[in-house]
C-alpha positions in Angstrom: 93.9 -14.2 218.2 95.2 -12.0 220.6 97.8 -12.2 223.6 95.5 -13.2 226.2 94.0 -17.0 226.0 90.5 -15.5 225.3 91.1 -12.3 223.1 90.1 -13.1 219.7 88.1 -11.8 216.6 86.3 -13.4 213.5 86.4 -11.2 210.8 85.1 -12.1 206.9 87.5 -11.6 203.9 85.1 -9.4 202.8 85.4 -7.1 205.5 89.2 -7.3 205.9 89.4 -6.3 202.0 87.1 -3.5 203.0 89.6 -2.3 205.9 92.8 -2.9 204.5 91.7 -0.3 201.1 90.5 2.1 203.5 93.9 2.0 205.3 96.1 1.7 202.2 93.7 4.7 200.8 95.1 6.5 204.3 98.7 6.0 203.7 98.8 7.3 200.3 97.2 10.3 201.3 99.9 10.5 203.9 102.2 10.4 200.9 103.3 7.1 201.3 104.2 5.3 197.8 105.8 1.6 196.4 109.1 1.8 197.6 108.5 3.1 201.3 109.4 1.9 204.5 107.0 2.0 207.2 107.0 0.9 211.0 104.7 -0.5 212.7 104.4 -0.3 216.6 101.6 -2.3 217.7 100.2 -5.0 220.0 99.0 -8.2 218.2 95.4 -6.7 217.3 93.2 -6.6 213.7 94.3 -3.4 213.0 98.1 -4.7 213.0 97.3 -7.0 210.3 95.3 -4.2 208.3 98.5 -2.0 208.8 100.7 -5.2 207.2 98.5 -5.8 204.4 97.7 -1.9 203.3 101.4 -1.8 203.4 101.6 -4.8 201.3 99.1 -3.5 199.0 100.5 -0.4 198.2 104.1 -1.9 197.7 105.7 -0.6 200.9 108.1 -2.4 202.6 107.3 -2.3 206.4 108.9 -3.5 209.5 107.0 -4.7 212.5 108.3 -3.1 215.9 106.3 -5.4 218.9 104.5 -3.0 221.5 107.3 -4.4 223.9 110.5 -2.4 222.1 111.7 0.5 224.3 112.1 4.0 223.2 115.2 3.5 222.5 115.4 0.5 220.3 112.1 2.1 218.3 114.4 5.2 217.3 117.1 2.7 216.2 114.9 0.6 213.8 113.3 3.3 212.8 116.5 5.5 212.1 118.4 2.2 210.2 115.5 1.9 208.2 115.3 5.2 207.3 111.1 4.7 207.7 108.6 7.8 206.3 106.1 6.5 208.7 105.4 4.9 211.9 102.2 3.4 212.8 101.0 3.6 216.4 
């Protein structure tokens, strides 16, 4: 479910399995690897959990920056956790 009362999705296991290896196939072509730290900067949407679990599924650590953060406070967390990646 989404932010607003209304906003929501139904999605099968099947086909969240299917998105999350196309999206952990993406970050290891980015050269992401087990070990990595990655940001993510996103609104509560599907593809926010798809980022999570490709991370998860690859072994990279990742750290969730809500779509509310300044500029500011992103380059922060991104800086202390010395990320490779931010997803946007």
């Amino acid at each position: 479910e989404g932010n607003e009362p209304g906003d929501s999705t139904k999605i099968t296991y099947r086909e969240l399995l299917h998105k999350v290896c196309q999206f952990a196939n993406v970050l290891r072509s980015q050269g992401v690897k087990k070990g990595d730290r990655v940001s993510i900067y996103m609104p509560m949407i599907l593809e926010l959990v798809v980022a999570m679990l490709a991370c998860a599924r690859i072994g990279a650590l990742h750290s969730i920056a809500f779509a509310g953060f300044s500029a500011d406070s992103l380059c922060e967390r991104i800086l202390d956790c010395s990320c490779c990646l931010l997803i946007t």
